[in-house]
C-alpha positions in Angstrom: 263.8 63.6 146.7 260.3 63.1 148.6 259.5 60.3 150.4 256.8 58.4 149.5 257.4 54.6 151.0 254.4 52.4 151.8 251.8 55.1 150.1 249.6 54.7 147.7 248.7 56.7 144.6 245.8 56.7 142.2 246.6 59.2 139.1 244.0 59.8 136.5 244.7 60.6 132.8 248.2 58.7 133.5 248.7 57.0 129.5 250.6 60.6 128.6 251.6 64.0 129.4 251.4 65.7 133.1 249.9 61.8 134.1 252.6 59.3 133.0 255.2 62.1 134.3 253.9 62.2 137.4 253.0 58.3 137.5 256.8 57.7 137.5 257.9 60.9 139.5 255.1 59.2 142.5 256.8 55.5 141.9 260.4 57.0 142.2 259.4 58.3 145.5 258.2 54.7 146.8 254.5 54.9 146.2 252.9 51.9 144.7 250.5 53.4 141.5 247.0 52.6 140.4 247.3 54.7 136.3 243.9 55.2 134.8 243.1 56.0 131.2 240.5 56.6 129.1 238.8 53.5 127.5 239.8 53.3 123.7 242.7 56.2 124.7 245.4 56.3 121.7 248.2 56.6 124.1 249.3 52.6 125.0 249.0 52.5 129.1 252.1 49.6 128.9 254.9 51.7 128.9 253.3 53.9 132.0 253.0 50.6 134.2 256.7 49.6 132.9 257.8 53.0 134.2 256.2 52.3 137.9 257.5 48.8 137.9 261.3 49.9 137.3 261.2 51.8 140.5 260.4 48.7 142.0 256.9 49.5 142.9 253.3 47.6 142.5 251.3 49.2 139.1 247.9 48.6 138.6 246.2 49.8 135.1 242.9 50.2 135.3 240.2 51.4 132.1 238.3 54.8 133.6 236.4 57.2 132.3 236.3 60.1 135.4 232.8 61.5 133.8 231.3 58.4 134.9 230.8 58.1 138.4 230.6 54.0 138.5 234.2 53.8 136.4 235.5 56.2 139.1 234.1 54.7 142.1 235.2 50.9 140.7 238.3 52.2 140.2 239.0 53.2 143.7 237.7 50.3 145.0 240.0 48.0 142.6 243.2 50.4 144.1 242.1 50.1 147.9 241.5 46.2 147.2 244.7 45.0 145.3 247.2 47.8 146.4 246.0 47.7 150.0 245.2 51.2 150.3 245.2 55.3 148.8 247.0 57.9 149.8 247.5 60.0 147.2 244.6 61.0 144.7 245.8 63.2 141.6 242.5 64.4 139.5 244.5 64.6 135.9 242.4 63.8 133.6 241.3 66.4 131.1 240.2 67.3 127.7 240.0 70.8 125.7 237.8 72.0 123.0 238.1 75.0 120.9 234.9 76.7 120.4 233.8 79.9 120.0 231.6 80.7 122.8 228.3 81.9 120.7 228.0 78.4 119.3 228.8 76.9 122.6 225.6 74.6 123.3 224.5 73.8 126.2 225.6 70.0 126.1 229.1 70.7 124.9 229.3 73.2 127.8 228.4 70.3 130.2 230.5 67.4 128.7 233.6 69.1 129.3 232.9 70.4 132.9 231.7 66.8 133.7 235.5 65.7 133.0 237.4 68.5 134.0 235.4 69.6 136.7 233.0 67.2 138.3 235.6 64.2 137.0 237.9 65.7 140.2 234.9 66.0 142.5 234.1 62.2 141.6 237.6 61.1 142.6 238.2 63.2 145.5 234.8 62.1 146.8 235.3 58.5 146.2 238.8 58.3 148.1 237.5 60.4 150.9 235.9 58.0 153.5 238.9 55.6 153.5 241.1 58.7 153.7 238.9 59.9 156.9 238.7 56.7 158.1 242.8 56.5 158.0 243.3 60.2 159.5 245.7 61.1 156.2 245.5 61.8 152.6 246.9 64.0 150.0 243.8 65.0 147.2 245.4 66.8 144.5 244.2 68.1 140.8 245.4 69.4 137.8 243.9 73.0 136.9 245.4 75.7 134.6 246.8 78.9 134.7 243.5 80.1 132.3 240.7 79.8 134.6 242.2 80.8 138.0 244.6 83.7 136.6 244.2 84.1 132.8 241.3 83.7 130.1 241.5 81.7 127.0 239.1 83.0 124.3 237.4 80.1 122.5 237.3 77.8 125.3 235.2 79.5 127.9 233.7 76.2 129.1 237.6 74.7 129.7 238.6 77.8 131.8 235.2 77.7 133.9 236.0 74.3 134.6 239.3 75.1 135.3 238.3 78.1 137.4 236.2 75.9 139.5 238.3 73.5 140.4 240.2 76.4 142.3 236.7 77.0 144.2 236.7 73.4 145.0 239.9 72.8 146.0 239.7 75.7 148.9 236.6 74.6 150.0 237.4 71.0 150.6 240.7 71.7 151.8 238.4 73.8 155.3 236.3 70.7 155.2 238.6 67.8 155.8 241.4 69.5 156.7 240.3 68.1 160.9 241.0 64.4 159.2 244.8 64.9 158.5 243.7 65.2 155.0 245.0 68.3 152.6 243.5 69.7 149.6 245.5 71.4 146.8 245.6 71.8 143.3 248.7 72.7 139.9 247.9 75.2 137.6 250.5 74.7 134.6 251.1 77.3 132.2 252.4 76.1 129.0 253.2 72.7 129.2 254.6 70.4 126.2 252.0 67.4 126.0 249.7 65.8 123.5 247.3 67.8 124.4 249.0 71.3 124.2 250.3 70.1 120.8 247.4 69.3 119.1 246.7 72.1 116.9 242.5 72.1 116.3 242.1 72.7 120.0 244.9 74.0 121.8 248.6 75.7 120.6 250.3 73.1 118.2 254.0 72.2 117.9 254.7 75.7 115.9 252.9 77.9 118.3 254.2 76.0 121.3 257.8 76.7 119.7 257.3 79.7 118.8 256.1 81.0 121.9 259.3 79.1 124.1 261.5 82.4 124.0 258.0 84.9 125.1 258.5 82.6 128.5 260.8 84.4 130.8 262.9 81.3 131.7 263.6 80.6 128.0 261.4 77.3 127.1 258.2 75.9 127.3 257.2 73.3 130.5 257.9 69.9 130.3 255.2 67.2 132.3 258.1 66.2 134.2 258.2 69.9 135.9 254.9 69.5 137.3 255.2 66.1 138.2 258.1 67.4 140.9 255.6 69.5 142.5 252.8 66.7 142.7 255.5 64.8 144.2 256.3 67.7 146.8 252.6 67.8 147.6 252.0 64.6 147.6 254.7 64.0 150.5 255.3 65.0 154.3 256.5 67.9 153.8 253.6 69.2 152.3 251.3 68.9 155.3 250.8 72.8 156.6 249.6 73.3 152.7 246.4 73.0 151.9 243.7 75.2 149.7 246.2 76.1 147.3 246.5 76.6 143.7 249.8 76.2 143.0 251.2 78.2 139.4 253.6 76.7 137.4 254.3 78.6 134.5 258.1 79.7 133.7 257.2 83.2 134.8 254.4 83.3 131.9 251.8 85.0 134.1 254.7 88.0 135.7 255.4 89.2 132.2 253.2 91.6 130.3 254.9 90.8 127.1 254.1 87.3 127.1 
């Protein structure tokens, strides 16, 4: 297991799926854990800080929508001020929405780049000059294998936002890599979370089952598989990697018969 003892993490979209996975995978490494959700999110936040506090480490819950830069900037100033510090920054948050790209408007097209794009700019950027002024930091976001290495008809404004977080990622990454700080990002194929399951705008539980045996390792993801590798990158060991977009997809992407 990585080592994470006297970091601290701030994880975004952490009341469910890849978020509260990861949440718990950071705490079980020793980092202390600022979880933000969504204001008026379904998904109860309690059990997320429970989860944190059973490893023994400090959780801090904290209301935040990431397309709002004052939510986003408050909420990193709460972490720094009543956890003592950040470390660790994973850019989760995310939404999908099915539509077919000739009835794409132009303000459904921004509203979903302004979360799953510019949502991680506005946390990377609001960690940064306490990471530069600490000489360390691990900034880390959650992309997708359609964007960077697939397509996903219907949902051309959720695969260029994915897409672009793979620019941004690189080009940070050359920027502060001088200030001990590295820049990477997860792609996750198929991963079995609330929002994979919900049938208007992503797979559903009967096309997420169905398609478990087309995946070469037999089964879908689980949130807990990517969480390990936040947790990798998010540690020591990770320090020579930087400007990546890391694919985890059960050998999805290597298979033409997927």
């Amino acid at each position: 297991m990585f080592r994470l003892d006297g970091r601290v993490a701030f994880v975004t979209g952490a009341a469910s799926g890849i978020g509260t996975a990861t949440a718990a995978a950071l705490a079980r490494c020793g980092a202390d854990v600022a979880v933000t959700y969504f204001p008026g999110d379904p998904y109860d936040i309690a059990p997320v800080v429970a989860a944190v506090e059973a490893e023994g480490r400090r959780a801090l819950a904290i209301a935040c929508d990431v397309a709002d830069r004052g939510d986003v900037d408050g909420a990193v100033a709460r972490t720094l001020a009543e956890l003592g510090g950040l470390d660790i920054v994973v850019a989760n948050a995310g939404i999908a929405r099915v539509v077919p790209s000739a009835e794409l408007d132009d303000e459904r097209f921004a509203q979903l780049i302004d979360v799953d794009l510019t949502g991680v700019f506005r946390c990377f950027r609001a960690a940064l000059p306490h990471m530069v002024e600490r000489g360390h930091g691990r900034l880390l976001a959650t992309s997708s294998i359609v964007g960077p290495f697939m397509g996903w008809a219907e949902h051309v404004h959720y695969t260029s936002a994915k897409g672009g977080v793979a620019g941004l990622v690189r080009s940070l990454a050359i920027e502060v890599a001088r200030h001990g700080i590295t820049v990477n990002a997860v792609a996750p194929g198929v991963i079995e979370t609330p929002q994979s399951s919900d049938p208007v705008n992503s797979m559903g539980p009967e096309l997420l089952r169905d398609f478990a045996p087309r995946v070469p390792v037999g089964r879908v993801g689980r949130p807990e598989d990517v969480a390990a590798l936040y947790a990798y990158l998010a540690s020591d060991e990770a320090s020579y990697l930087t400007g990546q977009v890391l694919l985890i997809d059960g050998g999805v992407s290597l298979s033409l018969g997927y």
